[in-house]
Structure formats: structure tokens, C-alpha cells
GUTITOR-313504 format. One record per atom (N, C-alpha, C): x, y, z; residue number from 1. Coordinates in steps of 0.02 Angstrom, whole numbers, plus 50000, padded with zeros to 5 digits. Each point is the difference from the previous one (the first is absolute). Layout:
N
+-------+-------+-------+-----+
!  east ! north !    up !  nr !
+-------+-------+-------+-----+
!     X !     Y !     Z ! NUM !
...
+-------+-------+-------+-----+
end
This chain:
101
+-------+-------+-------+-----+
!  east ! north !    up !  nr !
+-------+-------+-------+-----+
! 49101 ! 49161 ! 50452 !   1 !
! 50006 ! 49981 ! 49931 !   1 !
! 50064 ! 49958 ! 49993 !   1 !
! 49980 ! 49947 ! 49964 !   2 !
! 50070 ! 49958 ! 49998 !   2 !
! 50058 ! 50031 ! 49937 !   2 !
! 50050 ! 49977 ! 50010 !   3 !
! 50058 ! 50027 ! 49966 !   3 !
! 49998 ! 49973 ! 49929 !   3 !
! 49973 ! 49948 ! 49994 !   4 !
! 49977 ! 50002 ! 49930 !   4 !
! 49950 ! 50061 ! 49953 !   4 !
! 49936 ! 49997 ! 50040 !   5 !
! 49957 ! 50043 ! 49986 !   5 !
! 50015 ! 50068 ! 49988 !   5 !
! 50076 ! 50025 ! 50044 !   6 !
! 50018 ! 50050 ! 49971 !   6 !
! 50040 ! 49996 ! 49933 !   6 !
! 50038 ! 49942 ! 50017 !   7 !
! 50044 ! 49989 ! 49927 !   7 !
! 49960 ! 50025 ! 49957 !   7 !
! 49952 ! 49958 ! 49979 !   8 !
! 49957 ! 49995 ! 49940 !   8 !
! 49953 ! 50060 ! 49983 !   8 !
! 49986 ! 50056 ! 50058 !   9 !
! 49945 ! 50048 ! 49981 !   9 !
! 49973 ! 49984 ! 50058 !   9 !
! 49989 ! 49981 ! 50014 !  10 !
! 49938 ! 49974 ! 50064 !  10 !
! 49970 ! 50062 ! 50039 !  10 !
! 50040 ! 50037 ! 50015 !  11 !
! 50019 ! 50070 ! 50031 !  11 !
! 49942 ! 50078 ! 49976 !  11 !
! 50016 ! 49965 ! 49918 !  12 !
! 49963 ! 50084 ! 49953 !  12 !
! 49932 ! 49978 ! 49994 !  12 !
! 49984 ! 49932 ! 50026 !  13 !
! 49921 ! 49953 ! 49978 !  13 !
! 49968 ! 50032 ! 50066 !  13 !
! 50024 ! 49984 ! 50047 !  14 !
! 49987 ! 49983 ! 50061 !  14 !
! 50001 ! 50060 ! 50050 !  14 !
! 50052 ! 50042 ! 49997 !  15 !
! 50011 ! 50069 ! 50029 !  15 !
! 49948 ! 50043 ! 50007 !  15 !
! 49969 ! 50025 ! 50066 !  16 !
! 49941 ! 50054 ! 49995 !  16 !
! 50006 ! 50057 ! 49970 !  16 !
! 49956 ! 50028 ! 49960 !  17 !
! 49999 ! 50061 ! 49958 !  17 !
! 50017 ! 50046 ! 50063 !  17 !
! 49987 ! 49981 ! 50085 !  18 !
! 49993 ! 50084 ! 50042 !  18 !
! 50071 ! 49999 ! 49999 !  18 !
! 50045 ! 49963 ! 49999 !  19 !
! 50089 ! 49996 ! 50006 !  19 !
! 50024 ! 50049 ! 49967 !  19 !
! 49944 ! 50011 ! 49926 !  20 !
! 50045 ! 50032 ! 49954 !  20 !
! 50005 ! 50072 ! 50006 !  20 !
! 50039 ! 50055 ! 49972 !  21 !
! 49991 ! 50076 ! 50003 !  21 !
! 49939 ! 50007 ! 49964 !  21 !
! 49961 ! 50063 ! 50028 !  22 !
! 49927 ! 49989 ! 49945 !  22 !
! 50053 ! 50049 ! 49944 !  22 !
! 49962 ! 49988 ! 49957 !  23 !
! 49995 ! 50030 ! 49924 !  23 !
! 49995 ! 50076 ! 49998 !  23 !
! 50064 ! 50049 ! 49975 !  24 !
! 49968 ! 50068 ! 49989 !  24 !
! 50001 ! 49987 ! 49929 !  24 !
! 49968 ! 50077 ! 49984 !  25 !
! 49978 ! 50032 ! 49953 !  25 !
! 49915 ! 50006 ! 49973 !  25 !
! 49992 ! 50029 ! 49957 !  26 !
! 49930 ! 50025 ! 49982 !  26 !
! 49948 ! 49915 ! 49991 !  26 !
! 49956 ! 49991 ! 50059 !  27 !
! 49951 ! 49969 ! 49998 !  27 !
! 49979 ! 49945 ! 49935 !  27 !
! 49984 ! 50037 ! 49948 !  28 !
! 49974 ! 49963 ! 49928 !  28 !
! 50033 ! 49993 ! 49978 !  28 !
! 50079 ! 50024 ! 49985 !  29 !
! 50050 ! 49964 ! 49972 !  29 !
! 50018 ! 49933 ! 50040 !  29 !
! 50008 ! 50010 ! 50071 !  30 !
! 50016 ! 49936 ! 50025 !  30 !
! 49976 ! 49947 ! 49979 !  30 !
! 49907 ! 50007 ! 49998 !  31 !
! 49953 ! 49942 ! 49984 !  31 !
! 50035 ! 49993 ! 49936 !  31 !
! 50001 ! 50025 ! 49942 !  32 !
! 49994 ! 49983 ! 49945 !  32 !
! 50089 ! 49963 ! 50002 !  32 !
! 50037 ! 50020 ! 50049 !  33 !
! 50092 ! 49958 ! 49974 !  33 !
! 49966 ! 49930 ! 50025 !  33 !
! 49969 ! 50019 ! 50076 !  34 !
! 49993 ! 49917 ! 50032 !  34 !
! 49963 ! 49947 ! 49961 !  34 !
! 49942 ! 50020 ! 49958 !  35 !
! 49957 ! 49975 ! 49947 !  35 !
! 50060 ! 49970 ! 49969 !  35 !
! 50042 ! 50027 ! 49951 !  36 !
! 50054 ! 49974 ! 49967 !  36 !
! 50039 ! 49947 ! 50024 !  36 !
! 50022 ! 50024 ! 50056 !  37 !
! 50030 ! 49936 ! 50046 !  37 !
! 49959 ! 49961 ! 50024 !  37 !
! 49970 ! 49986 ! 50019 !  38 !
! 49937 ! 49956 ! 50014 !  38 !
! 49989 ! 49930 ! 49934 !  38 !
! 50002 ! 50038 ! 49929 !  39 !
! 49985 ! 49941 ! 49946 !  39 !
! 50087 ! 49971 ! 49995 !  39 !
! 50046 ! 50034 ! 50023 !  40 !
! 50054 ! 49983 ! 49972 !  40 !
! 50028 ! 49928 ! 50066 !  40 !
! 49989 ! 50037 ! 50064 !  41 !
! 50013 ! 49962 ! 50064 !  41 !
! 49999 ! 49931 ! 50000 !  41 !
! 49951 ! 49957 ! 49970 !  42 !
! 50008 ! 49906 ! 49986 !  42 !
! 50072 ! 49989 ! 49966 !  42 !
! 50017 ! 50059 ! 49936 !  43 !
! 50084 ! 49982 ! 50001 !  43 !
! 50044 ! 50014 ! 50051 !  43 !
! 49999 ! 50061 ! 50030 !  44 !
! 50070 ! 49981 ! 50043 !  44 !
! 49977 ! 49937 ! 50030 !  44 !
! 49949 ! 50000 ! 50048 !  45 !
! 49997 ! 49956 ! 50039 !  45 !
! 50012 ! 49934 ! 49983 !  45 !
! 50010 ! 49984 ! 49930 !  46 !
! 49994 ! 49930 ! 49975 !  46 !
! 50092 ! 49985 ! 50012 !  46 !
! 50038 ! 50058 ! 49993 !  47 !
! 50041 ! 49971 ! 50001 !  47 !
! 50037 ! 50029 ! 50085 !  47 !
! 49959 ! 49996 ! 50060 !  48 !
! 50017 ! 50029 ! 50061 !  48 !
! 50013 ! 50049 ! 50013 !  48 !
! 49985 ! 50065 ! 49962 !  49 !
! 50000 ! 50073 ! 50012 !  49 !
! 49938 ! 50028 ! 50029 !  49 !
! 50007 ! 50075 ! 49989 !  50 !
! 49942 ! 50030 ! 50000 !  50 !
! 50029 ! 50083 ! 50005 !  50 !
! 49968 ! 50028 ! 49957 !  51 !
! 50010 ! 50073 ! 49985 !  51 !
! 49957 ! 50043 ! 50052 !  51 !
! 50003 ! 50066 ! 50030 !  52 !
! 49969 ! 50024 ! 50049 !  52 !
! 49999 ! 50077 ! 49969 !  52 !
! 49930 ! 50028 ! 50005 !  53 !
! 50029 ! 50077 ! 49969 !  53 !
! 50011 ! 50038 ! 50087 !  53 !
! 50036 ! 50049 ! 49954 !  54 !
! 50032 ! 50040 ! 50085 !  54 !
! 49948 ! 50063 ! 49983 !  54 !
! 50028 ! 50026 ! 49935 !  55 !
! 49974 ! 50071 ! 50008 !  55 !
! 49995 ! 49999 ! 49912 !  55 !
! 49957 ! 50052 ! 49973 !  56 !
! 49979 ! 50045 ! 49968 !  56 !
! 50015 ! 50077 ! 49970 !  56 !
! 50060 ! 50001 ! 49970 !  57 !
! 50000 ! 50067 ! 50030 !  57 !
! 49976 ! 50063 ! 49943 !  57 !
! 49998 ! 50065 ! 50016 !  58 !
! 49966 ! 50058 ! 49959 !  58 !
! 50033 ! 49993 ! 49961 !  58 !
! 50049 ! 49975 ! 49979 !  59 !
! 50019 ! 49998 ! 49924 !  59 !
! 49991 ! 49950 ! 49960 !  59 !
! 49958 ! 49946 ! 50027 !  60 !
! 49992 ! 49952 ! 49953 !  60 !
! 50041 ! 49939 ! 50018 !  60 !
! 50062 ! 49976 ! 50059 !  61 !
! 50020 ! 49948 ! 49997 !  61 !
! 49968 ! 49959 ! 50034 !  61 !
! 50000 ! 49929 ! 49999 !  62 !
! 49999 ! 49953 ! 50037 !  62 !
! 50026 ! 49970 ! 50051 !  62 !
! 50028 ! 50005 ! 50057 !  63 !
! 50033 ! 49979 ! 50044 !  63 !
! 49984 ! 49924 ! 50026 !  63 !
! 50019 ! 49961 ! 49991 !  64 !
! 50010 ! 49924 ! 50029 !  64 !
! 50056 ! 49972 ! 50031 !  64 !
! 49981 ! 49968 ! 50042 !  65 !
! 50025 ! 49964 ! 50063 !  65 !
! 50009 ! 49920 ! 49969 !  65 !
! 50075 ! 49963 ! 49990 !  66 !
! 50004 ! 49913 ! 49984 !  66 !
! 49968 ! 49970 ! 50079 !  66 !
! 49988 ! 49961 ! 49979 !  67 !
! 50010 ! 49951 ! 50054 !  67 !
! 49993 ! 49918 ! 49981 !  67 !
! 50027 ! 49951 ! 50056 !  68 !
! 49995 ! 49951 ! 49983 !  68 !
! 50056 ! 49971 ! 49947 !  68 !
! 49972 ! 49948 ! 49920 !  69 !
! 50060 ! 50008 ! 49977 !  69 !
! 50023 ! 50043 ! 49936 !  69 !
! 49949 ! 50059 ! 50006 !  70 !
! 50013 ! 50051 ! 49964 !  70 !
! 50047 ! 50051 ! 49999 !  70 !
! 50008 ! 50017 ! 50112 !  71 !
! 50041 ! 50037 ! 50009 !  71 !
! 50086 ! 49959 ! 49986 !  71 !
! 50028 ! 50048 ! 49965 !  72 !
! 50082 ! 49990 ! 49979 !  72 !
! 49972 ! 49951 ! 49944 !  72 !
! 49957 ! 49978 ! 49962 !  73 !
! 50003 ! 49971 ! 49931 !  73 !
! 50024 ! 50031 ! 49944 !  73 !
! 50063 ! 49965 ! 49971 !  74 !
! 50033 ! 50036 ! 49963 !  74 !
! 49930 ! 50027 ! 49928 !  74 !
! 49961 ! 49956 ! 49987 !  75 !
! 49951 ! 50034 ! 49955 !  75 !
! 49940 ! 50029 ! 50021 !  75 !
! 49997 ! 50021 ! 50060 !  76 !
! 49944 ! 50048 ! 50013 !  76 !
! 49994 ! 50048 ! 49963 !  76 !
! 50067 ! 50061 ! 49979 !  77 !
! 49991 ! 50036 ! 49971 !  77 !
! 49962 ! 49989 ! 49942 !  77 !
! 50011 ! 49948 ! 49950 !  78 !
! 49977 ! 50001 ! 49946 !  78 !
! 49943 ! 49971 ! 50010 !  78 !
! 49948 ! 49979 ! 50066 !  79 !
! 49925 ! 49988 ! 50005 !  79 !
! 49977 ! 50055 ! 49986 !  79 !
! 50030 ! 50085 ! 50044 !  80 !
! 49964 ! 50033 ! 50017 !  80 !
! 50030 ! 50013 ! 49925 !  80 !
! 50032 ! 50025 ! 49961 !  81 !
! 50003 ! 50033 ! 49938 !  81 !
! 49968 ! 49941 ! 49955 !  81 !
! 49989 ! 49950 ! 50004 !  82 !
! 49966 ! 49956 ! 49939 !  82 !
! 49945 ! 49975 ! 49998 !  82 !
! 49951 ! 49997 ! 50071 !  83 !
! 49955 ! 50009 ! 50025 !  83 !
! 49951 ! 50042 ! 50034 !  83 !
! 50036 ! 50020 ! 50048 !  84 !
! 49943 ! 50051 ! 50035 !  84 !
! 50011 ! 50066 ! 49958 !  84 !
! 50043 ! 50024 ! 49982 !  85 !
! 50008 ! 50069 ! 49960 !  85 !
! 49964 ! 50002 ! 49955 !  85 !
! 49993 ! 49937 ! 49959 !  86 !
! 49957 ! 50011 ! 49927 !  86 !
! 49929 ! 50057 ! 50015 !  86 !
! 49984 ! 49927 ! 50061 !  87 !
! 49922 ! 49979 ! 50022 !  87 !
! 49990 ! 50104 ! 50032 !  87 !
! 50054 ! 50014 ! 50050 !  88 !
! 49981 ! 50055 ! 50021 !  88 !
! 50001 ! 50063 ! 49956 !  88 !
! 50039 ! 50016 ! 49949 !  89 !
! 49991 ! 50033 ! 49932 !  89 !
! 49930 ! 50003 ! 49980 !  89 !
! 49988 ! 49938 ! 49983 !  90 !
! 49943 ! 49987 ! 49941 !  90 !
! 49942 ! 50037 ! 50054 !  90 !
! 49993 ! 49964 ! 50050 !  91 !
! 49918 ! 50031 ! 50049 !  91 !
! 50010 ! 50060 ! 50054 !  91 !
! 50056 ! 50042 ! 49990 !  92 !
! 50008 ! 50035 ! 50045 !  92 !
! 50027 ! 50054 ! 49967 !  92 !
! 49950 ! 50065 ! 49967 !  93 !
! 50046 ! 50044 ! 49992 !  93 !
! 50044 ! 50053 ! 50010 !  93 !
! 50023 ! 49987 ! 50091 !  94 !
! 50033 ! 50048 ! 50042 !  94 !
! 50051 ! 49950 ! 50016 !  94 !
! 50008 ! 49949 ! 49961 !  95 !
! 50062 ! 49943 ! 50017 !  95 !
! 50081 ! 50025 ! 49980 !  95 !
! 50030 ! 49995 ! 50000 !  96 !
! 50067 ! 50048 ! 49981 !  96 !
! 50070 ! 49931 ! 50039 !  96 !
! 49997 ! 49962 ! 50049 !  97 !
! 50040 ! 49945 ! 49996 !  97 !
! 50002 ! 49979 ! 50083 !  97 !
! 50012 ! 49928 ! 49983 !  98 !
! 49998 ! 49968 ! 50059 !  98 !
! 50072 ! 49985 ! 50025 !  98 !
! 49997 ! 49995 ! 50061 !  99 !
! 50088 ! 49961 ! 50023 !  99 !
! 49973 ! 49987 ! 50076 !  99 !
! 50076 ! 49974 ! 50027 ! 100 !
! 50002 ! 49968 ! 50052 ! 100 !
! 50010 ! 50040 ! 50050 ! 100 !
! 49979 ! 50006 ! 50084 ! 101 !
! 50016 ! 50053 ! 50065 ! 101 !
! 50038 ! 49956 ! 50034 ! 101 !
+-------+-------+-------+-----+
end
């Protein structure tokens, strides 16, 4: 991969899903966070990111992984609280809060 391609994201587009840690927590919650991330994903990526869920956990959080130019973006936080939080509230009612691993 050229050193641009990472500059820019190239990396979170392109990177094999087997690289990544698989995903814990309870099965149907996972589907239903990744569903979420899934409609949201054309934004990071638009601007060279990409969000990754890690885990799920019995209490309701979200665990996500930055990468690309999401990881260390000073406004990620406020994607996941101004974006993905809404979205995971509203269709998830074992949602309780998302952050970063």
C-alpha cells in the first residue's frame, strides 16, 4: 500500500476484515450495532476513516475501534455522541453508550 493510501484512509477501505479481533458480545446485539454502522460507514469513509465495532458488552456499551482518519480525530468523539449514539438509542433498547477501546 502506498504511503499516500495510508495518509488518506486507504488502509480502513482496503484492510481484511480476518486482520481484525472478531467481535465479542451477545450475537443479535452485534448484528443490530453493525447494521447501524454499516448506514453510517459512507461518512467516515468519505472523509478517510472508518469506525470498527470491537465488542458489545452485557451492559449495553458499544465498543469501537478509530481507524484511518478517524483514529486521533479531534471530533470523533462528537460523531459517536452526535451520530451514532442518537441512531443506537433510538433502535436499540439495551443501548446504554458507546466509546472508544
Amino acid at each position: 500500500m502506498s504511503f499516500l493510501s495510508r495518509l488518506f484512509g486507504g488502509a480502513a477501505r482496503s484492510e481484511p476484515a480476518a486482520k481484525s479481533a472478531p467481535v465479542t458480545g451477545n450475537p443479535a446485539r452485534i448484528a443490530e450495532a453493525e447494521a447501524i454502522l454499516s448506514e453510517l460507514r459512507p461518512l467516515f469513509r468519505a472523509d478517510g476513516g472508518d469506525m470498527i465495532l470491537a465488542a458489545v458488552t452485557a451492559d449495553g456499551d458499544v465498543e469501537l475501534r478509530a481507524r484511518g482518519a478517524c483514529h486521533g480525530c479531534a471530533v470523533s468523539d462528537l460523531t459517536l455522541r452526535g451520530a451514532l449514539a442518537p441512531r443506537l438509542r433510538e433502535r436499540c433498547t439495551w443501548f446504554r453508550d458507546v466509546r472508544f477501546v
